[in-house]
N, C-alpha and C positions, 0 to 999 in steps of 0.2 A: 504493500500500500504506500503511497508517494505523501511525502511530507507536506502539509497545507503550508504554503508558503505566508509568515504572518505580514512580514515588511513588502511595501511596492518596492516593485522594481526598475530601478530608473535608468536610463537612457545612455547610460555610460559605460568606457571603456578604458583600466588598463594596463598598458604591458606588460608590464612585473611586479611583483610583490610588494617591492620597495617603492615603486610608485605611488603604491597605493599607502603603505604606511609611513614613508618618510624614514626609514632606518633598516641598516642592514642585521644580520642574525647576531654580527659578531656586539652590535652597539647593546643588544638589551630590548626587552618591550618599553615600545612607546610611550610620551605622554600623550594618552588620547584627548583631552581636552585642549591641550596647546597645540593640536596637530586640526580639531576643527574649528577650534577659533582661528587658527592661521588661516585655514581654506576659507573661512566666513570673510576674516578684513579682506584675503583677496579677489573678494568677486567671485569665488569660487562656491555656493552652499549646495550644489548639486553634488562636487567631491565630497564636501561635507557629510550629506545624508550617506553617501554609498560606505564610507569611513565607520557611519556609525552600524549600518547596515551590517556591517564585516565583525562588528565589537557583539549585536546583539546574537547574532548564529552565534556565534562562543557561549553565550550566557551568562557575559558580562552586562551587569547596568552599572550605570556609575549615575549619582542624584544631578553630579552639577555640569553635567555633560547635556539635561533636559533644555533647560532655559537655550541655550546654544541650538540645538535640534529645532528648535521652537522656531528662533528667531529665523536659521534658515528657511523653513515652513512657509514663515511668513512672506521673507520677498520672494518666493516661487509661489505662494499663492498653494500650496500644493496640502490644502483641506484633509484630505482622507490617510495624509502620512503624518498629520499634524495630529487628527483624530485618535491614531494609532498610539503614538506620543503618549497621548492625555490619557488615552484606555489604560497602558503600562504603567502611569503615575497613579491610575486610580490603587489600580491592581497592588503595589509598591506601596500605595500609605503616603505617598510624598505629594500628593496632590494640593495639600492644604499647605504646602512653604509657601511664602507670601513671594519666594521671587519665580516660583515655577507656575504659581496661581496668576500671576502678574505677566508673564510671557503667553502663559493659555490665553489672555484676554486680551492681549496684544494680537496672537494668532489669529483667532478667529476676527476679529473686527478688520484687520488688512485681508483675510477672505472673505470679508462682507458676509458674515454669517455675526450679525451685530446681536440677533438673540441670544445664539450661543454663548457669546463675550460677557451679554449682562449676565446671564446663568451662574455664568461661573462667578462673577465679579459678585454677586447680591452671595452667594453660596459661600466667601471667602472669611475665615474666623478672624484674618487676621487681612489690612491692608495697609499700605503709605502711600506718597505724594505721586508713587511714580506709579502706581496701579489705577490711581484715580486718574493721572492724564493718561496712564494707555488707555481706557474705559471714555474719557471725553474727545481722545482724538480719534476713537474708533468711531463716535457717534456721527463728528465733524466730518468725518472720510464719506459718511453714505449718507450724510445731508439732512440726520437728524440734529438740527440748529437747538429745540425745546429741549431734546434731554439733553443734551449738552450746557445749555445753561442752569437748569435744575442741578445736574450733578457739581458745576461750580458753588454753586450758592452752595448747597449742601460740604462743602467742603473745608478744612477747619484747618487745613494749612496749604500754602498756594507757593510755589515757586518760580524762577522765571519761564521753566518750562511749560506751567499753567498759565500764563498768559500769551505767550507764544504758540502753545493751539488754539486758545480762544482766538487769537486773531486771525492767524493765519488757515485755521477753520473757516471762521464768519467771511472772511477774505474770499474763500475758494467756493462759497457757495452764493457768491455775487451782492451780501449783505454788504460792501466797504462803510455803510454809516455806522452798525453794530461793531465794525472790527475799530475804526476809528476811537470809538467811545472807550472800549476794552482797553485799546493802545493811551488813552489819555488819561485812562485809571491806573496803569501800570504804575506801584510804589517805586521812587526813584534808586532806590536800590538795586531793583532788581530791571530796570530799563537798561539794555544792555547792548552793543554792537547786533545782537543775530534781533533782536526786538524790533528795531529801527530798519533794520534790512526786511524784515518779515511786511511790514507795514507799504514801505516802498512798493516792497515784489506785490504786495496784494491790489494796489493802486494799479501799478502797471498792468497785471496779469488781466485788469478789468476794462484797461484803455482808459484810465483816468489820469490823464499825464499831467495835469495841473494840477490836482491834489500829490502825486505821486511827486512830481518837481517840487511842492511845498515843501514834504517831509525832509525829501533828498538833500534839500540845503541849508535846513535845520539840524543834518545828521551834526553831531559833533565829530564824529570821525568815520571813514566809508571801508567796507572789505572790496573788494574783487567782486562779489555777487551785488553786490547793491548798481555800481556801474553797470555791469550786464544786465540786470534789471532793466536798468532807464533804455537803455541803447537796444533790450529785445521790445518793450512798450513802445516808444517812438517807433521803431519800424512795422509793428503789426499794425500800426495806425496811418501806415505810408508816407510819416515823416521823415525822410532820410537825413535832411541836413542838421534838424534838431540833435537825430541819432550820432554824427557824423561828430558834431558841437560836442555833444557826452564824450564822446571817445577821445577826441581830441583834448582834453581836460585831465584824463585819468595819468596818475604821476609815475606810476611805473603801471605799465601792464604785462599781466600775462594770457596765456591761451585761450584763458576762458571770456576774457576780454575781446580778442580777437576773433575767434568762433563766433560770438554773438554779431559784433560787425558785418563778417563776412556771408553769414545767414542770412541778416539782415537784408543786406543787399540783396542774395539769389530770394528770399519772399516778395520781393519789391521788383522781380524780374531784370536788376542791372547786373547780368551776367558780365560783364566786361569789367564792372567795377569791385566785384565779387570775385575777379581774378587776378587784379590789380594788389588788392587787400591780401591777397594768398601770399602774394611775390613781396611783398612788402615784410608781411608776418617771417618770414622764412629769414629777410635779410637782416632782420633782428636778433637773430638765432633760436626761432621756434622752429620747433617739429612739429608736424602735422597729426593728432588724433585719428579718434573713429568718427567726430563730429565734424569734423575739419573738412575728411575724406567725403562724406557726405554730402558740405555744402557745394565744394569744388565741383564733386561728378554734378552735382544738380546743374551746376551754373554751365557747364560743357553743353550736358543735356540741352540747356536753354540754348544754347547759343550754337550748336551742332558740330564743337568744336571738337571731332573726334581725334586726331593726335593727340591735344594737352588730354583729354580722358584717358587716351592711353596710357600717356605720361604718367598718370596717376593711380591709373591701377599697377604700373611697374611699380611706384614708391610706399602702395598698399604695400606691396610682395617683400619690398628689397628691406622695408624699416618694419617689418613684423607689425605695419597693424595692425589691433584686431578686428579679424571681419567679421562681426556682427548680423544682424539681420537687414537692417537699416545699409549698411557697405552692402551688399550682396547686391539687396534691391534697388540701391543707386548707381551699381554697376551694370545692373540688366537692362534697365530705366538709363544710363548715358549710353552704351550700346545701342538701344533699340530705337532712341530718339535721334542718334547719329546715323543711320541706318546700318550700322553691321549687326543685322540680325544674326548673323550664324554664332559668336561668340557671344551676345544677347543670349541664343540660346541652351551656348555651350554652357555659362554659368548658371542659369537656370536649371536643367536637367542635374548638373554634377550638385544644386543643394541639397541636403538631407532633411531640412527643414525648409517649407515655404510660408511667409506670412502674407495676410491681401494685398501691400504694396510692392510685392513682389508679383504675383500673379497679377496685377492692375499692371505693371509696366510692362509684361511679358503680352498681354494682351492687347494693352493701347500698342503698342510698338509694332505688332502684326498688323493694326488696323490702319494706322497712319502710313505705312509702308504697301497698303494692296493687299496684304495676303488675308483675305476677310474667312476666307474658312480653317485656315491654322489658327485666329483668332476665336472660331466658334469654336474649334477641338478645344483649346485651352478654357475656354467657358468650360464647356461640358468636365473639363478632368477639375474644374478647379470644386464643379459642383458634388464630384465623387468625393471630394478629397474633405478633410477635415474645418477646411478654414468658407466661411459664410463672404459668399459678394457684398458688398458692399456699394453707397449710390457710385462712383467714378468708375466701378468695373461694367454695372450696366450700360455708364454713359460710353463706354471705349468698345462693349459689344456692339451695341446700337449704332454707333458711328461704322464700326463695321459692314454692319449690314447693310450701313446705305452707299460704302464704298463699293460691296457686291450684290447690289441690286436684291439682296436677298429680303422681298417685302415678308411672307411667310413669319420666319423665322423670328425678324425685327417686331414683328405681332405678339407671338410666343411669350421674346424675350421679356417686352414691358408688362407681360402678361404676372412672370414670373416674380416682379419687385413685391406687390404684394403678400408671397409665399414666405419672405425674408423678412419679412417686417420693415419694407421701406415704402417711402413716400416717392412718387415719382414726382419731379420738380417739372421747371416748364424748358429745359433743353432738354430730358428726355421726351418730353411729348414733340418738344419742335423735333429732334431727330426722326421719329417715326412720322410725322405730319411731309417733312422734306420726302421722306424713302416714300412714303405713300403715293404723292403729288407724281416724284421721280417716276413712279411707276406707272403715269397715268390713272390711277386709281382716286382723283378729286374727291368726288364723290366721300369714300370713304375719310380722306383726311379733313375733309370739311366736318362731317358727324364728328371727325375725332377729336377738333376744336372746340367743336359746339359741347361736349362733354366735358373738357376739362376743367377741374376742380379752381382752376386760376385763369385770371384773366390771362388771354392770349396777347404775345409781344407783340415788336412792329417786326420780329424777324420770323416770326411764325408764319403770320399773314405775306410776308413777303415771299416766303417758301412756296408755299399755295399757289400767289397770285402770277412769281416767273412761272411755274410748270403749268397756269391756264394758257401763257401764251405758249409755252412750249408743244402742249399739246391743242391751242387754237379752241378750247373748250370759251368761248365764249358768255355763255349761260351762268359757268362758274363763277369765270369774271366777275361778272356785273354783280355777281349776288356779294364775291368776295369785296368787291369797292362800297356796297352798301356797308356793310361792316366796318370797313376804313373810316368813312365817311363819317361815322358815328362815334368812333373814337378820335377823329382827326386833332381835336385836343389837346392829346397825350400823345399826338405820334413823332410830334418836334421836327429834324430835320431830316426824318425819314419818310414824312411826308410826300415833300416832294418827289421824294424817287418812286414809291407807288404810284402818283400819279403820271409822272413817266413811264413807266410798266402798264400800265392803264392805257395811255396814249400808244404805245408800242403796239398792244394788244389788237386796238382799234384799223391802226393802219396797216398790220398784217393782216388782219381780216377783210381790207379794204374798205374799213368805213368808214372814211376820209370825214366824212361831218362829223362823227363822232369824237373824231381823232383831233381836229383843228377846233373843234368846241373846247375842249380840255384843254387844249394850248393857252386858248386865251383865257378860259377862265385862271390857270395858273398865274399867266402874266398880270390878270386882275386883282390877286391873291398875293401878287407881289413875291411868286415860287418861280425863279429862274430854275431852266433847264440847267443841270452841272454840265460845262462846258468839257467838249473831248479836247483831248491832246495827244498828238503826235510826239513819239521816240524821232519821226526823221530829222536831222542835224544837217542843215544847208552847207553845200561843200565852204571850205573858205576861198578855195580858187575863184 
């Protein structure tokens, strides 16, 4: 009979022994606790669990090796090994230590299983200051703001760490009046360097950059994040020069300084200046990141600059960075937007792990490049596969299908957002209204206007209105200029040009009066025609 396996088994691999323990036969048994706290500081808690995983087959427990197991748990999110944990500690009697009690409630709340948390926290014989904020920043994590302030009030000793979730809590769930209030109740003891940063980032993270600029130059003194702070707020707000103003200010900087710049820029689409800031950072003497490697491929991407991408994925290769999920998918995503699909799809197939913005650039990349049914295969394996579409994977299907005339399928497709729990916006409806119209099928994309949950744009209607002349559906026409006509209001300086598609319509149908009526009423409306222009260049001889 085969032994119930009690631990999950996780994902990992390796080589040898000593890999895995950190010491040879001749040194001695390990300390296992300094071997997963080592693997925890570095980024490593998946070594971590397998570590402990090797200790528990033996039938070794060790008490203080729990909290550690715990914390790993927590940033993997990984619930049912956390679970396991907590069942051993019940089992063990160790359950009611105030710091293994205090890691359970930490556990479960970064798994968003916030009942769980209080269970255990209401359950606990014994508590302190740092049990109570794991317990109020688990509530602040999933957006319960009320028990989060009850559990303050109720709380009979506060340290800075207790007002540093209250705000930075109330901050992340869009409240900045409530976090502000928190921030100016802070006893000045305990107002501190990460207090004032907290407060900043919470400003910024909400686009409030005049309140966030208030506190900023109030700070008595600034870290490193506080700067990246203001410099990633200014740019999500498409203020570069402001952003630009912060940076240039900061007295010594480092990478994390410069990553936010350089982000900045590729969010704001100045890929040139975004490559500019790389070449700058470098002659400084920074080295380039996994966030660095990121912004760079992005701004390649943008800008279709496939050698400097290359460039950068050798410097991935040559400085060991690490490739991440986010690298991976920024390398597939500048490939596939440069047009070398084939190494696009080399590094795509050789991942072991795919996440959506990986399958989202593996896909937009097929579609923008022609290859509309390598882009539907990739739908279809992405919907086998573990990871859920997302809205930008429909919208790079959809575009697909209207690059392969595939109406059918593009039906299907918007058929399918509903299945996933999405809202279709109004460029997936204009894609499918375009493929409709492309197909001759009016008719159908006019009903499918007439249905839409949101008003229809002027690029909707204008989709329509080119494929009535394209296909000389005059009937459609006319019914589609009614509609125009009715919004003309709101339709600004794309008015005009419907009305020239209108007039276009007329006169390939030969219906001269109709055609020269719309002229002059335009000219009466004060709508010039936009004027053509000629490329040809008069010799200078």
């Amino acid at each position: 009979m085969r032994r119930r396996r009690i631990w999950p088994k996780l994902p990992l691999k390796f080589t040898t022994y000593n890999q895995i323990y950190g010491f040879s036969h001749t040194t001695g048994p390990p300390n296992w606790s300094l071997l997963i706290k080592t693997r925890i500081s570095q980024g490593s808690p998946k070594e971590a669990l397998l570590i402990y995983n090797r200790i528990r087959s033996r039938g070794i427990y060790i008490l203080g090796l729990v909290p550690q197991i715990l914390k790993a748990c927590s940033s993997l999110c990984f619930l049912n090994y956390g679970m396991a944990v907590h069942g051993e500690a019940i089992k063990s009697g160790v359950h009611f230590d105030v710091l293994v009690g205090t890691s359970m409630v930490d556990m479960y709340a970064k798994c968003r299983e916030i009942f769980d948390a209080r269970k255990v926290f209401d359950e606990m014989p014994e508590t302190n200051v740092v049990t109570w904020n794991a317990m109020i920043g688990g509530c602040l994590k999933n957006g319960d703001v009320a028990s989060a302030s009850l559990l303050f009030d109720r709380m009979s000793e506060r340290n800075s760490v207790t007002w540093i979730e209250m705000i930075d809590g109330f901050a992340r769930c869009g409240e900045t009046v409530s976090a502000r209030q928190f921030f100016d109740r802070v006893p000045m003891e305990l107002k501190n360097l990460v207090t004032w940063t907290v407060m900043v980032d919470g400003y910024s993270s909400n686009g409030e950059m005049e309140a966030a600029k208030e506190v900023f130059e109030l700070m008595p003194q600034r870290n490193f994040f506080a700067w990246s702070s203001m410099i990633s707020g200014y740019c999500k707000k498409g203020d570069v020069k402001e952003a630009e103003a912060i940076f240039k200010r900061i007295p010594v900087r480092n990478l994390v300084n410069w990553n936010s710049m350089i982000s900045g820029y590729v969010q704001n689409g100045l890929s040139e200046e975004a490559l500019k800031a790389f070449v700058k950072m470098r002659a400084e003497g920074f080295e380039p990141d996994e966030v660095t490697a990121v912004s760079v491929l992005s701004a390649c991407a943008q800008s279709g600059l496939l050698d400097v991408g290359r460039e950068m994925h050798h410097m991935i290769v040559n400085k060991h960075i690490h490739c991440n999920l986010f690298v991976i998918s920024a390398l597939v995503d500048m490939y596939a937007k440069c047009g070398d699909l084939n190494n696009a799809r080399l590094i795509f197939e050789g991942m072991m792990q795919r996440n959506t913005a990986c399958w989202n650039a593996m896909i937009s990349g097929f579609a923008v490049h022609g290859q509309c049914k390598e882009a539907l295969e990739s739908f279809a394996r992405m919907e086998r596969s573990n990871e859920r579409p997302d809205n930008i994977t429909f919208l790079s299907v959809l575009s697909a299908c209207g690059h392969g005339g595939f109406v059918d399928e593009g039906i299907e497709v918007l058929s399918k957002m509903e299945k996933y729990g999405l809202a279709a916006n109004i460029k997936h409806y204009g894609c499918l209204v375009d493929l409709l119209a492309r197909a001759g099928r009016l008719k159908e994309a006019y009903d499918l206007i007439k249905k839409m949950p949101m008003e229809p744009n002027d690029m909707v209607w204008g989709a329509i209105l080119g494929a009535c002349r394209t296909h000389l559906d005059m009937e459609m026409a006319e019914e589609v200029a009614k509609e125009i006509n009715t919004l003309s209001s709101n339709m600004g300086s794309s008015q005009n040009q419907h009305y020239v598609s209108m007039s276009n319509i007329y006169a390939a149908s030969e219906r001269w009066e109709k055609a020269e009526r719309l002229r002059l009423m335009m000219v009466n409306e004060g709508l010039e025609k936009t004027p053509g222009r000629s490329s040809f260049m008069p010799s200078s001889s």
